[in-house]
TORKOL-4160 file (C-alpha; in steps of 0.2 Angstrom, whole numbers, padded with zeros to 4 digits, m for minus):
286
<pt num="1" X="m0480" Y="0845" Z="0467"/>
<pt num="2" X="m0490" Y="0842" Z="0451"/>
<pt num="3" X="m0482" Y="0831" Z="0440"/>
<pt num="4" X="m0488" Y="0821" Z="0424"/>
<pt num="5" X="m0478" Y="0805" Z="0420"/>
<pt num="6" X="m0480" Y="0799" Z="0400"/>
<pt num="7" X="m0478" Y="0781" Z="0400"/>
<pt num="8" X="m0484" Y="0778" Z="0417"/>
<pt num="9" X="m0485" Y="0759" Z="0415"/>
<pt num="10" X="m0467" Y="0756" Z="0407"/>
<pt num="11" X="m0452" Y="0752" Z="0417"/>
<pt num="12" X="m0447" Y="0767" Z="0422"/>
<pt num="13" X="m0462" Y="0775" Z="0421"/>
<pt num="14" X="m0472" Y="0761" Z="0434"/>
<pt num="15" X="m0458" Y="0765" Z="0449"/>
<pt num="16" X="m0460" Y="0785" Z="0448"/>
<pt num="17" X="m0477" Y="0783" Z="0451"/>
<pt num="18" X="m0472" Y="0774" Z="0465"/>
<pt num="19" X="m0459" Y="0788" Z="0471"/>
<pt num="20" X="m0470" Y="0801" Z="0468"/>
<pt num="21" X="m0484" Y="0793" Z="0477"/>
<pt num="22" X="m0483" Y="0808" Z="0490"/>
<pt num="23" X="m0486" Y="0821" Z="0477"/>
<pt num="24" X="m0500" Y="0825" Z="0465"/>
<pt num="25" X="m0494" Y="0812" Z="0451"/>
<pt num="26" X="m0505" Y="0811" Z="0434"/>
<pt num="27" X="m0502" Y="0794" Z="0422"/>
<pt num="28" X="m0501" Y="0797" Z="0406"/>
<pt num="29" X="m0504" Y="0781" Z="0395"/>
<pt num="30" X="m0502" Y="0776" Z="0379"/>
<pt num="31" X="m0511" Y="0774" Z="0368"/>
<pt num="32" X="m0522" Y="0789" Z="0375"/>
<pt num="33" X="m0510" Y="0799" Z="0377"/>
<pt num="34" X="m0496" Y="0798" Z="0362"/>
<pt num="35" X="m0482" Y="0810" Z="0361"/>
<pt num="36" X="m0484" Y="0811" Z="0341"/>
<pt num="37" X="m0498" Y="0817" Z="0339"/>
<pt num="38" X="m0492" Y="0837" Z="0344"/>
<pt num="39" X="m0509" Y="0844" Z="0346"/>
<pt num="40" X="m0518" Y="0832" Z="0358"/>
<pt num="41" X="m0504" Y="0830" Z="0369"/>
<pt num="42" X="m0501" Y="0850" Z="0368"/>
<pt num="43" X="m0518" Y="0852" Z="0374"/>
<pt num="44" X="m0521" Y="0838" Z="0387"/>
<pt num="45" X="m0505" Y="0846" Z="0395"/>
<pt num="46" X="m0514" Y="0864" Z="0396"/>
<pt num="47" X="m0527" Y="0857" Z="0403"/>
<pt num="48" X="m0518" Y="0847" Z="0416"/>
<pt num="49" X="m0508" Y="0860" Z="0421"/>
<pt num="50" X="m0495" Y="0850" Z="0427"/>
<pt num="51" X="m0478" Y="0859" Z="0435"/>
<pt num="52" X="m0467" Y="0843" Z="0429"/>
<pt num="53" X="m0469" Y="0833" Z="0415"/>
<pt num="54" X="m0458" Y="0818" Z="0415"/>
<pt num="55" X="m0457" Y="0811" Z="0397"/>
<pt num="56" X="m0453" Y="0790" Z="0399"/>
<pt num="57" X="m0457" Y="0786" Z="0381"/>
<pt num="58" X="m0446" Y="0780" Z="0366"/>
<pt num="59" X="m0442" Y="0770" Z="0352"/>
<pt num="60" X="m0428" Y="0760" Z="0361"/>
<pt num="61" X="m0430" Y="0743" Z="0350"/>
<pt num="62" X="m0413" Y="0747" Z="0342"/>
<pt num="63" X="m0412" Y="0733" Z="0332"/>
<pt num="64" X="m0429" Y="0739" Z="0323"/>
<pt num="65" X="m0423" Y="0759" Z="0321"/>
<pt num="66" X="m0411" Y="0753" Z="0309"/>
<pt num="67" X="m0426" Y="0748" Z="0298"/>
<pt num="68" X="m0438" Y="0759" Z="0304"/>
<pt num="69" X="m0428" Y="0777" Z="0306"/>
<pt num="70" X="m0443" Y="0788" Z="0300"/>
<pt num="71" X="m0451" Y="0779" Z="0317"/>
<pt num="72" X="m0436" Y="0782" Z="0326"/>
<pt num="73" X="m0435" Y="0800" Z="0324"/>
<pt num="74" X="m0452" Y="0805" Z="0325"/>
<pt num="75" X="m0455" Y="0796" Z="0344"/>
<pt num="76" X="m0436" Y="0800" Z="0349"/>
<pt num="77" X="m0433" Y="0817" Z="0342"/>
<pt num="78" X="m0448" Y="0826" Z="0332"/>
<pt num="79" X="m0461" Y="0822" Z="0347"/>
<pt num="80" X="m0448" Y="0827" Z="0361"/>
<pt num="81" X="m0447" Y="0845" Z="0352"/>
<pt num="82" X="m0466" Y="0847" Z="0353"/>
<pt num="83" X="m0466" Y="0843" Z="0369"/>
<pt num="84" X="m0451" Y="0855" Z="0374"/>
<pt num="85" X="m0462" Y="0868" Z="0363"/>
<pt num="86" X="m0476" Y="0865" Z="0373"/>
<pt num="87" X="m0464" Y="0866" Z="0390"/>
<pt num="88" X="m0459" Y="0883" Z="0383"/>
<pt num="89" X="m0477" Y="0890" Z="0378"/>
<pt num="90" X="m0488" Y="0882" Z="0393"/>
<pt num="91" X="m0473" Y="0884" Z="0407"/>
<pt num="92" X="m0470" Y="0867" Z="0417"/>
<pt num="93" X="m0451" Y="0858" Z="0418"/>
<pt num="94" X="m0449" Y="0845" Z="0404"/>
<pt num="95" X="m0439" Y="0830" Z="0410"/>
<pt num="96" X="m0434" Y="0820" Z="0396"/>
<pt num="97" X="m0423" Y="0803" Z="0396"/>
<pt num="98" X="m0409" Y="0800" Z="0384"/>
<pt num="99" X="m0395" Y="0785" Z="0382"/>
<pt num="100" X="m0378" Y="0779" Z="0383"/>
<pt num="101" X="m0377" Y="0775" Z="0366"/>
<pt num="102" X="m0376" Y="0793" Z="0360"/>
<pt num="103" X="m0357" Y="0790" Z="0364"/>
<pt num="104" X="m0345" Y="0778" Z="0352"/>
<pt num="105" X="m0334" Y="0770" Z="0366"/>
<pt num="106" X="m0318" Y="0776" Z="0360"/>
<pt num="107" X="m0314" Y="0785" Z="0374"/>
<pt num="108" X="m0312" Y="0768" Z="0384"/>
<pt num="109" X="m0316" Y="0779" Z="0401"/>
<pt num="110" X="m0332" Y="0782" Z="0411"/>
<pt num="111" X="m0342" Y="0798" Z="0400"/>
<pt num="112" X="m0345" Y="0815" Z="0411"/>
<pt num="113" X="m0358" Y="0825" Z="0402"/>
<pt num="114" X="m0347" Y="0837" Z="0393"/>
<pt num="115" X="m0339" Y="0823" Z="0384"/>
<pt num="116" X="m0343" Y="0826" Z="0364"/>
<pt num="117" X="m0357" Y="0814" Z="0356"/>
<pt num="118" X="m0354" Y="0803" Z="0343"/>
<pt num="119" X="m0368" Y="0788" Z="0340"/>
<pt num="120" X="m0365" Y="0775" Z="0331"/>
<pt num="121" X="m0384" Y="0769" Z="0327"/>
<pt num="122" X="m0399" Y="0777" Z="0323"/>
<pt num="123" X="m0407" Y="0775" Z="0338"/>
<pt num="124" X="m0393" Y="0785" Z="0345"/>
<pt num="125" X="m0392" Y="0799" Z="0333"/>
<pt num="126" X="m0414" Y="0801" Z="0336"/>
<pt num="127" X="m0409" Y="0802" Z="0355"/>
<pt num="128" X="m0395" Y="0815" Z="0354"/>
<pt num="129" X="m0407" Y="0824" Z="0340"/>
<pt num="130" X="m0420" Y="0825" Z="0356"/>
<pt num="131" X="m0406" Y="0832" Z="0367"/>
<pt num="132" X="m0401" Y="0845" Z="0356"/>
<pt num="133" X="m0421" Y="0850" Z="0354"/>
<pt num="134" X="m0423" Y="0850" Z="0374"/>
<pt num="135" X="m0407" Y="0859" Z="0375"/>
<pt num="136" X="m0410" Y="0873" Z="0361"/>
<pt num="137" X="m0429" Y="0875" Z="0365"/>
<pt num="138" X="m0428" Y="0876" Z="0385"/>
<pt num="139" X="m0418" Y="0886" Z="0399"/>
<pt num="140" X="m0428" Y="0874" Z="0410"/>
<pt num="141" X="m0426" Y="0855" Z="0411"/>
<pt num="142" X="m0417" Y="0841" Z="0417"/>
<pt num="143" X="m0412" Y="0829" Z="0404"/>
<pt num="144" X="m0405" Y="0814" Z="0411"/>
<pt num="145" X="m0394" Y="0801" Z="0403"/>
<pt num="146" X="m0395" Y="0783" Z="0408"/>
<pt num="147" X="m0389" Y="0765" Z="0403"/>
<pt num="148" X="m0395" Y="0748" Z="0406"/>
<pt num="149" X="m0411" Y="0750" Z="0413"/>
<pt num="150" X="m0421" Y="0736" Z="0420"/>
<pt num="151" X="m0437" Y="0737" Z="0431"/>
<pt num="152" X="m0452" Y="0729" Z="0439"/>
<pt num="153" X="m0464" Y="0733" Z="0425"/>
<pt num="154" X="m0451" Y="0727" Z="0411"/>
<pt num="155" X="m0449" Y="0737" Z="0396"/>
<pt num="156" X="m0467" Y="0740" Z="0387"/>
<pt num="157" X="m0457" Y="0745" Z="0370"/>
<pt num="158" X="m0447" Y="0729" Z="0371"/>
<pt num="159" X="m0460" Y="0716" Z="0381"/>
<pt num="160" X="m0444" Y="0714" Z="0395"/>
<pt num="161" X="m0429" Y="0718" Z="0405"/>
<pt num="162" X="m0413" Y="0710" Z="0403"/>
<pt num="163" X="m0413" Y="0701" Z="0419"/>
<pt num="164" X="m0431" Y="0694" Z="0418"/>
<pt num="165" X="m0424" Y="0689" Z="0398"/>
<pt num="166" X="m0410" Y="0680" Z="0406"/>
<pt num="167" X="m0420" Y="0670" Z="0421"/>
<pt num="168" X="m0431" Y="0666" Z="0406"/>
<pt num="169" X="m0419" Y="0658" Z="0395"/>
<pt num="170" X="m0411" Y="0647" Z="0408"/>
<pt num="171" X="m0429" Y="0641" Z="0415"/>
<pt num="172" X="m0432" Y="0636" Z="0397"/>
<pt num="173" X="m0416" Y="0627" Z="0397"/>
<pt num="174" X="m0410" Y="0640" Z="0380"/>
<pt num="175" X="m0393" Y="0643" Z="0375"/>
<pt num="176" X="m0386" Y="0656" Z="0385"/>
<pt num="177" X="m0374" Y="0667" Z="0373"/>
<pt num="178" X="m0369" Y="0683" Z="0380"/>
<pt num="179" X="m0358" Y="0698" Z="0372"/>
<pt num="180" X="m0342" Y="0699" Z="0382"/>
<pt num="181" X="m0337" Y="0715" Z="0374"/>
<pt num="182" X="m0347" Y="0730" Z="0378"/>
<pt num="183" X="m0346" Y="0737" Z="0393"/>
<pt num="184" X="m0359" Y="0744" Z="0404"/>
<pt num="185" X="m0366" Y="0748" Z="0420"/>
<pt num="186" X="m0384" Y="0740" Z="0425"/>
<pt num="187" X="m0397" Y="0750" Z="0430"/>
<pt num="188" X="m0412" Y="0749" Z="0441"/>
<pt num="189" X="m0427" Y="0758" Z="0436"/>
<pt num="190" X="m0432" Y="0761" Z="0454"/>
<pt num="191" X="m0417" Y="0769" Z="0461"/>
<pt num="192" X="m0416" Y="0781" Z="0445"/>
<pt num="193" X="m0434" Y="0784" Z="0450"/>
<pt num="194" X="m0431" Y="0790" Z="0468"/>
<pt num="195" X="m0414" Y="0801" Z="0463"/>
<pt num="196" X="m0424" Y="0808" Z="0448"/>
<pt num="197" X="m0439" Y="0813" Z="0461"/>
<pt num="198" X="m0424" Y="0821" Z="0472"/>
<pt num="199" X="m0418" Y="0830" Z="0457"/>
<pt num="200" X="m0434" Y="0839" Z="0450"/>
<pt num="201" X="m0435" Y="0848" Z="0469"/>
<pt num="202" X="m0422" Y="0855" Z="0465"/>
<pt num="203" X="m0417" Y="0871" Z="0452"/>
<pt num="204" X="m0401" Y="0862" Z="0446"/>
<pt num="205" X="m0405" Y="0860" Z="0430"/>
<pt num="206" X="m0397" Y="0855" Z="0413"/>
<pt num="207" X="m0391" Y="0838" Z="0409"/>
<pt num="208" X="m0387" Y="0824" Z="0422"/>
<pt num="209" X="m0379" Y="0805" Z="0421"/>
<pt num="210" X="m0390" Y="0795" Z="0430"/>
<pt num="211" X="m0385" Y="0776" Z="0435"/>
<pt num="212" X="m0378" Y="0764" Z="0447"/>
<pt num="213" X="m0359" Y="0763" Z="0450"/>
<pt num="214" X="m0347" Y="0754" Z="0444"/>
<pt num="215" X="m0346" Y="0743" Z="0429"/>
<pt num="216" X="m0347" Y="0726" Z="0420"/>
<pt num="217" X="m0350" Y="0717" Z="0403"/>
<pt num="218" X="m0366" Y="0712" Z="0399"/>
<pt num="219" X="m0358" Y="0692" Z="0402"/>
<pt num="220" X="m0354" Y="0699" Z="0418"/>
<pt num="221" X="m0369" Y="0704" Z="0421"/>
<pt num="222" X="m0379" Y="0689" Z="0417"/>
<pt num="223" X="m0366" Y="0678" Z="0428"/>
<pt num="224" X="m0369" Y="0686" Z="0444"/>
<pt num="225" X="m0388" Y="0688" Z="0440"/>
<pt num="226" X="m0385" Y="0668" Z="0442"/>
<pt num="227" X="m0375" Y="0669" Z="0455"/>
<pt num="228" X="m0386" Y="0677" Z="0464"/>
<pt num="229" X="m0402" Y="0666" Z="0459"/>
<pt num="230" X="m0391" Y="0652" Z="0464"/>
<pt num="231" X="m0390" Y="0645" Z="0447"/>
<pt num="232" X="m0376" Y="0638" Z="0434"/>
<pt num="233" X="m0379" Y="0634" Z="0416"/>
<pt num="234" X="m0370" Y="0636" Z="0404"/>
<pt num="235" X="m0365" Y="0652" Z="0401"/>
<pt num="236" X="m0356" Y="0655" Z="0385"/>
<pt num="237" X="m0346" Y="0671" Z="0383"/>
<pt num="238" X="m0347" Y="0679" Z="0363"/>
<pt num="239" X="m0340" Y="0695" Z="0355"/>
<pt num="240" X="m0354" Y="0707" Z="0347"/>
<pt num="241" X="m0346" Y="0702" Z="0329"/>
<pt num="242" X="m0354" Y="0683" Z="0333"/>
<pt num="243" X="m0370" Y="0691" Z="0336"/>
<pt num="244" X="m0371" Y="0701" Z="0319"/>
<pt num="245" X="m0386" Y="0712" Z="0326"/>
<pt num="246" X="m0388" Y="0725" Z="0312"/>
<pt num="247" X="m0385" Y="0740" Z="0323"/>
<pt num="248" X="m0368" Y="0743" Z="0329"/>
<pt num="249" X="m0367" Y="0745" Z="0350"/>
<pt num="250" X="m0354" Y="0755" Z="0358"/>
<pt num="251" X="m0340" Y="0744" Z="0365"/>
<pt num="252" X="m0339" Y="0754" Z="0380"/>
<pt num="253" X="m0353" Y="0765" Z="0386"/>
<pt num="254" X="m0350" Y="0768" Z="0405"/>
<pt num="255" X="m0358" Y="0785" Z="0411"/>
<pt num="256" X="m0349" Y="0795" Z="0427"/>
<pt num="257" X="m0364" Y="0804" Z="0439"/>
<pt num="258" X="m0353" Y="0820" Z="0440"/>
<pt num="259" X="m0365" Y="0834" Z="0439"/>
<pt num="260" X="m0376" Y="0826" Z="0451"/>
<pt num="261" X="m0362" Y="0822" Z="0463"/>
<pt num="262" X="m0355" Y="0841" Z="0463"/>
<pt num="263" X="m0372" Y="0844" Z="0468"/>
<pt num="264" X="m0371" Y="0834" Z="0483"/>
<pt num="265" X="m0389" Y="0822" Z="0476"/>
<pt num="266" X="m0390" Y="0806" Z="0487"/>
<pt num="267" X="m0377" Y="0792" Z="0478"/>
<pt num="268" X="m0381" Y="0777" Z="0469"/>
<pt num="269" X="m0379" Y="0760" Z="0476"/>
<pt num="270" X="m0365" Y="0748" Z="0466"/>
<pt num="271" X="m0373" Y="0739" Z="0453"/>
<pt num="272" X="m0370" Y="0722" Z="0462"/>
<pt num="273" X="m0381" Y="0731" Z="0477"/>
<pt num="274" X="m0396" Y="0734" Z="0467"/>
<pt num="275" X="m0395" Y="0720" Z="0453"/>
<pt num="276" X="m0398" Y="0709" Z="0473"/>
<pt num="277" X="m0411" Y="0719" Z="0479"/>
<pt num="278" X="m0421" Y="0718" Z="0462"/>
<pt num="279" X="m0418" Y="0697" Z="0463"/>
<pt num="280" X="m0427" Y="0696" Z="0480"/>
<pt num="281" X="m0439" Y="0706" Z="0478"/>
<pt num="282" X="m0444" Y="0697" Z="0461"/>
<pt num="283" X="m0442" Y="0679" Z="0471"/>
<pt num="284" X="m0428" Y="0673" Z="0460"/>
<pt num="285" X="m0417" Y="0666" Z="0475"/>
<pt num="286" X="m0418" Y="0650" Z="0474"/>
């Protein structure tokens, strides 16, 4: 299989190169290739003639889309309708990544995908407006949502993952405040990677929730990231109104894999499972 990856060298981007180092895969980089600029990218897409094309990049400083939402729209929801124009008009399978954050947290359950969007934040109103462009423009794609992503390769639009941020801090001896009220499942880049490379051999498409299983705080999170590393510092549980960030997060944002278990796709591990396997193989077992 042909397949082009944008944002090859991101987090997600840098471990479906690796899972699709069986097939023909094409890295697409930025700043060569950038998704807002319709005609370059429409024509190095013809010529590549790529049957996939796996869209990784985003605007997902959310912090910075509340200042910036003219930036925030064009990477998140104006580029991702050229390139489902182009899918259209040149005939690959446009697979484009969304967020937990187009959900509010009110329903205080896991989300299955036919559960009705309502953001909170700009960032999540530019990533549902890219859905409904995939959604209105293509019968054929797979649009996967996703939720506390960490990986290998960190996060090239943020400069780092959650984890590594965290393994920092404690290194440097920083204070270690975490929000204790949002609730979330944790993510690895590389297992999305390998169930996302099952899923495009496959003609289910349509919208899918992608993540590991179960679910935690992000304090949670960050205590068993040290429990595993072997380390205890002071760890200091906060609510989000302490950290007055200027977007508001959903307080619960915990997707449920349905569609991709009613179709029998290989299961995620629990978070716990792959938040370990990701600490060994970064070498932060003490």
């Amino acid at each position: 299989m042909k397949v082009a990856v944008i944002g090859a060298d991101g987090q997600l981007g840098s471990d479906l190169m690796k899972t699709l180092c069986r097939d023909d895969a094409i890295p697409l980089f930025y700043p060569d290739f950038d998704i807002t600029r319709p005609e370059e990218t429409r024509q190095t897409l013809g010529r590549l003639g790529a049957e996939v094309v796996i869209n990784t990049a985003a605007f997902h400083r959310v912090d910075e889309c509340e200042d910036n939402p003219a930036m925030s729209f064009l990477v998140n929801s104006v580029a991702v309708r050229n390139l489902a124009l182009a899918a259209r008009d040149l005939g690959f399978v446009l697979v484009h990544f969304s967020t937990d954050y187009v959900f509010d947290g009110r329903k205080g359950s896991p989300y299955v995908e036919e559960d009705p969007p309502h953001p909170l934040n700009v960032y999540g109103v530019s990533k549902l407006a890219g859905e409904f462009f995939v959604r209105n423009i293509l019968e054929k794609y797979f649009l996967i949502r996703t939720c506390g992503l960490y990986g290998e390769a960190s996060s090239r639009e943020k400069g780092y993952n959650f984890v590594d941020r965290i393994v920092a801090l404690e290194k440097e001896g920083k204070p270690l405040r975490v929000v204790n009220d949002q609730w979330v499942t944790p993510t690895s880049s590389a297992e999305l990677a390998q169930r996302v490379s099952e899923l495009i051999r496959t003609p289910n498409y349509g919208l899918f929730h992608m993540t590991n299983e179960g679910q935690c705080t992000w304090y949670e999170f960050a205590r068993e990231i040290f429990r595993l590393t072997g380390k205890d510092p002071r760890l200091e549980p906060v609510d989000s109104l302490n950290l007055k960030a200027r977007a508001q997060r959903p307080l619960y944002s915990v997707l449920e894999n349905r569609r991709a278990k009613s179709f029998g796709l290989t299961g995620f591990s629990p978070w716990q499972e792959a938040l370990k396997a990701y600490i060994e193989k970064k070498g932060y077992v003490s």
